[in-house]
N, C-alpha and C positions, 0 to 999 in steps of 0.2 A: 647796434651790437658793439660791444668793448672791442679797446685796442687788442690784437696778438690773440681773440679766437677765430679757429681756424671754421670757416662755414662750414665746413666738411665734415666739422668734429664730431659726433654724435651728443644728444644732450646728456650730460650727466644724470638725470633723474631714471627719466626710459628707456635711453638707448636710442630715440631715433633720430637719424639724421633731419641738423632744420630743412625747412623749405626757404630756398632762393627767395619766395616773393616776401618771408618774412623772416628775415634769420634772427630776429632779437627774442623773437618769442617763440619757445616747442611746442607745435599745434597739438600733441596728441597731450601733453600734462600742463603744459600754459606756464611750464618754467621761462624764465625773464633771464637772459644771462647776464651778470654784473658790470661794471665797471674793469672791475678787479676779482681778483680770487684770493680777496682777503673774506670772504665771507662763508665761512665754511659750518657754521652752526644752521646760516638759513638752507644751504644746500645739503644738512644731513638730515634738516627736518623732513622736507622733500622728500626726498629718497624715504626715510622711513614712511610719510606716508600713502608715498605710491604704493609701495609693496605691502601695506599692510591692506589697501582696499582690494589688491589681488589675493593677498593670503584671508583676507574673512570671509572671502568666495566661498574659501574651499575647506578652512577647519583648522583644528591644529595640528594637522600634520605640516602644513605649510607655515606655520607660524615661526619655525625657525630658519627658512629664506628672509625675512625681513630684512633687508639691514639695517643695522641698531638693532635697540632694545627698549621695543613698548612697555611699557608697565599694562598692567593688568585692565587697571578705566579704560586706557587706549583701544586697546585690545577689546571687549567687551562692547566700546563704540562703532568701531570699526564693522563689527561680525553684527550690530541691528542697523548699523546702515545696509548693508552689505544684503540683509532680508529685506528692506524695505525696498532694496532698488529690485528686488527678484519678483517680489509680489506684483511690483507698479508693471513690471514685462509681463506678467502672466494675464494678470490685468488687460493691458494693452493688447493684448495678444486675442486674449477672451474677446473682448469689445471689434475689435478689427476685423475674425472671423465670427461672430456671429452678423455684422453687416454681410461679409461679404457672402453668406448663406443665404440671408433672407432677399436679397439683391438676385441669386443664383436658383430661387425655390422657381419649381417648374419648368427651369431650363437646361435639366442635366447636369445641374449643381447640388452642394448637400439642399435638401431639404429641409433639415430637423425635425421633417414627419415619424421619422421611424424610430427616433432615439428613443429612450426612455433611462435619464438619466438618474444617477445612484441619490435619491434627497436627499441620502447621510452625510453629503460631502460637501464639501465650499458650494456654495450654488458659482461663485468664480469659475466654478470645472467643469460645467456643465457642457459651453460648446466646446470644449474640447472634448469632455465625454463625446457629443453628439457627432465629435468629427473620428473621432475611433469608428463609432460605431457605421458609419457610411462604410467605410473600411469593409465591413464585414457581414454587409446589407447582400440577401442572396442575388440579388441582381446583378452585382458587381462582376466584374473579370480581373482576378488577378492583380487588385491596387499593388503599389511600390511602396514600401514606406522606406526612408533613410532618414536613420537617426543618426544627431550628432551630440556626442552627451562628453563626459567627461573620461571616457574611455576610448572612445578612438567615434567610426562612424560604424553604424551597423544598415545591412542593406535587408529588410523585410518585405518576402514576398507573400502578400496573403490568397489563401483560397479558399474564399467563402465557401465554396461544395464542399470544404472539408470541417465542418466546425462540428459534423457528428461524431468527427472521430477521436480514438483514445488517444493523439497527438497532439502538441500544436497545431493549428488550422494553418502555417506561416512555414516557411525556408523559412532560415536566417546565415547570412554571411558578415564577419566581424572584421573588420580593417582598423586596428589598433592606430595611435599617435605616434609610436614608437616608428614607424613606417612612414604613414604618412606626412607627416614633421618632425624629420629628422631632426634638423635643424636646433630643434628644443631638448632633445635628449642630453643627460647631465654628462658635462666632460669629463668629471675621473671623479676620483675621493674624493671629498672635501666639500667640493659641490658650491653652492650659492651661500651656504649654513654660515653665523656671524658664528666667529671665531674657526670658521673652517673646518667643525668636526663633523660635518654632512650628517647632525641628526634631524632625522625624520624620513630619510632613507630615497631610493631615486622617483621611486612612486609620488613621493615629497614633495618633490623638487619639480617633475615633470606635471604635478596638477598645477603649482604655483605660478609656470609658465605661461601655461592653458588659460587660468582665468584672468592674466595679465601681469605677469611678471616678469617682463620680456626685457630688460635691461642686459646688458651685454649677450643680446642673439641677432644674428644678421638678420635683419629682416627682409630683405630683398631675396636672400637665400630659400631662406620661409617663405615668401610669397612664391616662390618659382616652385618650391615643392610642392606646396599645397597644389597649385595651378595644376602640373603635373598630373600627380598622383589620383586628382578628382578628377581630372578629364578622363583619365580609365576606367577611373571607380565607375563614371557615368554611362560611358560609353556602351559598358557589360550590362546598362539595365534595361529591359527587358521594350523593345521598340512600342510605341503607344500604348503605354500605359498609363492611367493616372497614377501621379507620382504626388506623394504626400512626404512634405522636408519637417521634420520632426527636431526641435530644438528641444533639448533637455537639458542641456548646463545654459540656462538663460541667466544673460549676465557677463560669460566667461568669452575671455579676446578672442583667442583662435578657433573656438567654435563658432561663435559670431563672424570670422572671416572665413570659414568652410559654408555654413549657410548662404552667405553673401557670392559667393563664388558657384555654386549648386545654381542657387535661382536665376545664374545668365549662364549657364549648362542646359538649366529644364529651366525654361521660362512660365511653362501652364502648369510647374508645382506649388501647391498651395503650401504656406506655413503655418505651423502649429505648434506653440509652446506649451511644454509640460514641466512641473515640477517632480514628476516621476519617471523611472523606466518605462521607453512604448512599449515593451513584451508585458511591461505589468495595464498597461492602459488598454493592450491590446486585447491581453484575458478578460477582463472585466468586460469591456466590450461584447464578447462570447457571450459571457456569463449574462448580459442582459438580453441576448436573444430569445424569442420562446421556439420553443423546438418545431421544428415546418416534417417532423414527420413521428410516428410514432415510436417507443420506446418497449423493447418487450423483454423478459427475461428469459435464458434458456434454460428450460427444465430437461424432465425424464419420465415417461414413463413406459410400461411392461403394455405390448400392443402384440399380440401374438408371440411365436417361442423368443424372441428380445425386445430389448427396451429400442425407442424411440425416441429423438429429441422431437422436442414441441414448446412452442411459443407461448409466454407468461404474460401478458399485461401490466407493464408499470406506467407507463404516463402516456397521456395521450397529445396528438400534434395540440401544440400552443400552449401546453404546458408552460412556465417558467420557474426559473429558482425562485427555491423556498417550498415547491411542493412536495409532499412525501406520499409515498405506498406502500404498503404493507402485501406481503405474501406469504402464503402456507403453505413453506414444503419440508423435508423430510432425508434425511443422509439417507445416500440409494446406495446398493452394495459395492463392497470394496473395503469396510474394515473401518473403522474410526480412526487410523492412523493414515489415512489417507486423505489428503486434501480432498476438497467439494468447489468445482470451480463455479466462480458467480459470474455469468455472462449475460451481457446487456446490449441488445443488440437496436439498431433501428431499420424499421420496415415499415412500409406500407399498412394500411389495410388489409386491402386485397391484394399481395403483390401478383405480378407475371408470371407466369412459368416460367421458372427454371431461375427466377429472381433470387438473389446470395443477399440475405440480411449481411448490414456494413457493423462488423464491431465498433463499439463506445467504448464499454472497459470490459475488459476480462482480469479477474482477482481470483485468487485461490483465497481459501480459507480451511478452519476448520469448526464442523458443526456439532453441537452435541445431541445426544440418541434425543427421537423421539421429533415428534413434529414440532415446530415450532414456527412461530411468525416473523419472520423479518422484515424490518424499517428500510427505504431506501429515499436517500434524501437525493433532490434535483439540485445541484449548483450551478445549471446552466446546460449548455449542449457540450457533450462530451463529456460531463462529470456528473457521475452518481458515487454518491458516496452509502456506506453502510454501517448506521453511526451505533448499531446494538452488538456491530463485531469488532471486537478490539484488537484483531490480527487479521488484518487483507492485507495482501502481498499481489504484485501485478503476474501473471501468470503470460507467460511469450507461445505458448504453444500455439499451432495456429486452429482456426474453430474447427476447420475440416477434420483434422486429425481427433478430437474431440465428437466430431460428430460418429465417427466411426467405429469409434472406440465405444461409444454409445450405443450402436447395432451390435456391436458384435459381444455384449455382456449377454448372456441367456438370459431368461428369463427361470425364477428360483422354482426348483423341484419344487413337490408335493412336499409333502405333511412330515415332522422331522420330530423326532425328541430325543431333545437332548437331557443326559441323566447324570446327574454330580455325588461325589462321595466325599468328604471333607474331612479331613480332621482338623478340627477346633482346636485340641488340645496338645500336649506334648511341648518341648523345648519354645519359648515365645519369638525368639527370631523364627524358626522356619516355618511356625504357626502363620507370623502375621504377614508371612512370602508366598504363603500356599492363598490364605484369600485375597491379596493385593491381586495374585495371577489368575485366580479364577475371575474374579470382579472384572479385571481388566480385560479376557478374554471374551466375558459374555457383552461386555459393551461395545467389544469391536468388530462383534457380528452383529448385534443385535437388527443392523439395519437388513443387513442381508436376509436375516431368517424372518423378520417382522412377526404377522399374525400366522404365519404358516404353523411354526413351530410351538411346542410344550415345553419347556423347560423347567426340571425337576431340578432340586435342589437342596440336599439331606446331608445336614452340619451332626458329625458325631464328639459326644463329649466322650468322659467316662464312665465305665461304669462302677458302683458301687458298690461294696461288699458286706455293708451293716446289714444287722441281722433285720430284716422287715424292706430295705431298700434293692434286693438283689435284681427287682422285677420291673424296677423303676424304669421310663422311658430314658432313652441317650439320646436317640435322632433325633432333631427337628427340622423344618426349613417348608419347601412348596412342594407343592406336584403339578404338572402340568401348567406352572403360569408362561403370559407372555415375556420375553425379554426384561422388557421394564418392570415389569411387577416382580418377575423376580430374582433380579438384580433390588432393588428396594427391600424384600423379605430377605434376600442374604445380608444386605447389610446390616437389617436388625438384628440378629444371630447375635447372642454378647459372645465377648471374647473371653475365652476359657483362661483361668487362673491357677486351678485349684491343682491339689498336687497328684500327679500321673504317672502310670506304672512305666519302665522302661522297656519292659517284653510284649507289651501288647496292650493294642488297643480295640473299642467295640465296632471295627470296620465289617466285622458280620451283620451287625445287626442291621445298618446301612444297607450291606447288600442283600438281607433277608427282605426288608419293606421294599426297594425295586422291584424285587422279582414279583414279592404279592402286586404291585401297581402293576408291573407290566399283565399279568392274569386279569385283576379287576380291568384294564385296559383292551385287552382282545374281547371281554366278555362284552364290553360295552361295543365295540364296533361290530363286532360280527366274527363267525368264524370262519365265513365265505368273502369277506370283507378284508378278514387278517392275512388271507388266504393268498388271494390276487391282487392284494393292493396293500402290503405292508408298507410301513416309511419306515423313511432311515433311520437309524437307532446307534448313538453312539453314547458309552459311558466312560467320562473320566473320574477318575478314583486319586486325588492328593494325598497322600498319606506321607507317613515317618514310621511310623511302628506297624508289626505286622496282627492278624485279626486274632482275636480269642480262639485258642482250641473249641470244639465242641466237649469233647469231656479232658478230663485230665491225663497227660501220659499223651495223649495223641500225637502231639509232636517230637518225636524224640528229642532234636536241637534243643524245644525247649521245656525239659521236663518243669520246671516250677512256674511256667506260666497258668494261671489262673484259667479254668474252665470257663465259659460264657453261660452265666444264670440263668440267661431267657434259654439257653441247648439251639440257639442261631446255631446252622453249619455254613463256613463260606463255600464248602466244594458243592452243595447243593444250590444255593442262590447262582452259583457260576453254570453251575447245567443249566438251569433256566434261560443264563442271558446267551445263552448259546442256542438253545429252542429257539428263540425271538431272535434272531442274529444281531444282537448287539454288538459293536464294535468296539471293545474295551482296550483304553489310552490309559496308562499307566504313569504320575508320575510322584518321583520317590525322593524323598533328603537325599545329598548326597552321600551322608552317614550311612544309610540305608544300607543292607547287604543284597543286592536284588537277586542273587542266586537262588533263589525258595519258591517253591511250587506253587505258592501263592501269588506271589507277583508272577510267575512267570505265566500263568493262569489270566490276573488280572490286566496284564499288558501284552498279550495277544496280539492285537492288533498294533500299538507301537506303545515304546518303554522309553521314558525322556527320566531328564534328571532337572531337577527344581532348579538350584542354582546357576541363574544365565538362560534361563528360558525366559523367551518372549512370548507373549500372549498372539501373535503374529503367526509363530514355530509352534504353540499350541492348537491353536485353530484350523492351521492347514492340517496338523495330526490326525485332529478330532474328523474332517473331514467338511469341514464349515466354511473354509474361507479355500477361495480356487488359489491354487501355488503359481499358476501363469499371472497371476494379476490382474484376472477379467474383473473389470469394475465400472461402474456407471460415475462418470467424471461432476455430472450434473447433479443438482440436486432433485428427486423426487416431489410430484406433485403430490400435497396432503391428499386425498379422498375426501374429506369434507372441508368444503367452504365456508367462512362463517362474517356473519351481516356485515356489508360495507368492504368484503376483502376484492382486490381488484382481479384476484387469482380464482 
């Protein structure tokens, strides 16, 4: 060693103090100290390229700790050595635990019977796949995993009993760098950064360290921390367990001296490098299990005066990702504006009495009218995905509360018709307000009323005054279809254009053809039939304008309104839906004068106002949809099965 350096000094390149038995040469960088300290271009190359095989560790966020100023080649060299040395550790890593496996088969060691690892991936990754997957082998009790990555250490406890659930199957507790090597955290502004403007920020500066950038940090300081902080870390982990030391910044200094420190802590911890997150090696892991018990779905159905939940079939034990099943069910009542929760449960076969199927995932969604099949893809245990809905949301409620709410929805009355009056025509905003809201209301019962119900559906235009057209039909639309059908015929109804009187419109004629259905209607069931066993009966009437007089003069208010051609009267259609106890829902423009014997007549039972009604406020009116908000959370089983479905 040269005259007048002090053994003591630390080396210029790394920081560390020589070693007595060789002070001429720095064991950790192989720096040679001079003669003299006239040589200062060989000792800035140095220095640059210490720091530069610590910053290509880690990216360029570190690249401004170098000190100096690499050029770009450098730099670019630097960051494919920097991958070749990472590959040859994983490498090594791979090679070292897959002996020390086949060495351990049959002796309470991994096996690599059970894995079945990902072909799409490095075949490199395989034993490390294989050694995840030990991890999470149902046999196990509660492995350890401690990872040390470039974040600090993280302490994973897995529990294989738990990989059917909708959670991670893992604890996790995080012990940051920041903590545990003090020592390396950045001393003020400015930082390590050439020129001193600390870009690349502390985050920077603190990876830079980590993968070996340790020039001006005590390192005996650091050693004492780290010693410290991990003897506690250890201490808290959990007594005989197997414990699995998980490298993930393979390459990087201080993680390499946390590991090295762990393995004479827990001496029967096995190591294992990744070039990924363990929480992400860990899922995948999951994701390659087949499922060790069955998969079913919660449905709904009507089993005395309520519904009942009841168990779906989706996948059976041994399933694995990648299979799908298909089921047929159906929005159970409660309104289309109410989510349908999709719950996925696992059970047994046969379970026990009094056995609580364990939730997977519970998703809200919403379904549209009518029956339909849905897709459910396997990703593994505890992940079904449902890839035909493009809105699931995770739902927190817990199943119980769900199941009860299931009992306690009734089961839907008898036989119901519903009876619509429309006007098509008149001003084109509140025309096209009045079908948006009927449309919308019969879709958000539709499930509730299913095939019980008749829904009639009678769109009125104008009527005509040419000489030869006075007798011309106005009505059109259904009688008696079910929800979907006719929802479908009302939407075919064209939308009225043509020009329309401002005093009245043909809402008689509308209520004249009801009243005849409702007759042809009794005549058809019976009159011992209509007698003791009528159904509910309600009619909404949308209008804007009030009905045609029967003859002229009739209304005083409105003496030049126009007689009605066909001699419809609305006061006699109105006696009728009174015979039949119709329940007539009234709603009006807000222009509307609703003070007229006719509306007050037609909204009898209740009187709304278009503008700001919700099809929701409509329904409970009508008498269709329950205002507590009894509703079946579940989805509805179809009634027919069809070839192949597992439902």
């Amino acid at each position: 060693m040269a005259e007048g350096v002090d053994a003591a000094s630390p080396c210029p390149v790394c920081g560390l103090t020589p070693d007595a038995s060789s002070p001429a040469e720095c064991r950790e960088c192989a720096w040679t100290f001079p003669d003299d300290d006239t040589d200062e271009s060989r000792l800035s190359r140095a220095q640059l390229w210490y720091d530069l095989r610590a910053a290509a560790r880690v990216g360029e966020a570190a690249r401004p700790f170098v000190r100096g100023f690499p050029d770009d080649d450098e730099w670019t060299s630097a960051r494919a050595e920097a991958e070749r040395a990472r590959a040859r550790l994983l490498e090594e890593s791979a090679t070292a635990a897959s002996a020390a496996a086949s060495a351990a088969s049959g002796h309470g060691g991994w096996t690599l019977e059970f894995g079945r690892p990902d072909l799409a991936r490095d075949p490199s990754t395989w034993t490390t796949q294989w050694a995840f997957d030990e991890l999470v082998r149902y046999d196990a009790v509660s492995p350890v995993l401690v990872e040390v990555g470039a974040d600090g250490v993280s302490v994973l406890v897995v529990q294989p009993d738990a990989v059917d659930g909708p959670g991670d199957p893992w604890s996790r507790e995080d012990h940051p760098w920041e903590r545990l090597a003090a020592p390396l955290r950045p001393a003020g502004p400015g930082g390590l950064g050439s020129g001193g403007d600390g870009t690349g920020g502390d985050d920077g500066e603190l990876a830079f360290r980590l993968a070996g950038g340790l020039h001006g940090v005590d390192r005996a300081r650091l050693a004492d921390t780290l010693d410290r902080e991990l003897a506690r870390l250890a201490e808290r982990l959990p007594p005989g367990s197997v414990t699995v030391l998980v490298d993930s910044a393979p390459g990087w200094t201080v993680p390499g001296l946390a590991i090295s420190r762990l393995r004479l802590l827990r001496p029967d911890a096995r190591v294992v490098r990744t070039g990924r997150p363990a929480a992400d090696e860990l899922a995948d892991a999951v994701a390659r299990l087949p499922l060790r018990s069955p998969y079913w779905l919660v449905g709904a159905h009507f089993d005395g005066p309520a519904a009942e939940p009841v168990l779906v079939p989706l996948f059976a034990a041994g399933s694995t990702s990648g299979q799908e099943a298909v089921v047929r069910v159906a929005r159970g009542p409660g309104g289309a504006d109410n989510d349908v929760v999709l719950a996925v449960v696992a059970a047994p076969e046969q379970p026990t009495p009094g056995y609580e199927p364990r939730p997977v995932s519970v998703l809200a969604t919403r379904l549209p009218r009518g029956v339909v099949s849905l897709r459910a893809a396997l990703d593994g245990p505890g992940r079904v995905r449902w890839p035909d809905l493009p809105d699931t949301r995770p739902d927190a409620r817990p199943l119980d509360h769900l199941y009860a709410q299931t009992r306690a929805c009734p089961a839907p009355v008898g036989g119901v018709d519903v009876l619509c009056a429309i006007e098509l025509g008149g001003p084109p905003g509140p025309a096209a307000a009045r079908r948006a809201l009927l449309a919308d209301t019969i879709e958000l019962v539709s499930a509730d009323l299913g095939d019980r119900a008749g829904v009639s559906v009678r769109g009125y235009r104008e009527h005509s005054f040419e000489l030869g057209e006075e007798h011309d039909a106005v009505v059109e639309g259904v009688w008696g279809a079910d929800p979907e059908r006719a929802l479908d015929a009302f939407a075919a109804l064209p939308h009225r254009t043509q020009p329309y009187q401002s005093d009245a419109a043909p809402l008689e004629d509308a209520l004249a053809e009801i009243a005849d259905f409702l007759e042809r209607e009794r005549d058809a069931r019976g009159w011992l039939n209509e007698l003791h066993h009528p159904p509910y009966r309600v009619l909404v009437v949308l209008a804007g304008r009030p009905p045609h007089p029967r003859g002229q003069g009739q209304d005083p208010l409105r003496e030049l309104a126009q007689p009605c051609p066909r001699k419809d009267d609305w006061r006699r259609a109105v006696d009728t839906l009174r015979r039949f106890g119709v329940a007539p829902v009234l709603v009006l423009d807000a222009a509307t004068d609703p003070d007229r014997d006719y509306w007050a007549a037609l909204g009898a039972h209740r009187r709304l106002t278009l503008e700001g009604l919700t099809p929701r406020v409509l329904a409970e009116a009508m008498g269709l949809a329950a205002p507590d908000g009894a509703r079946v959370p579940f989805p509805l089983l179809a009634p027919v099965p069809v070839k192949g479905d597992p439902a």
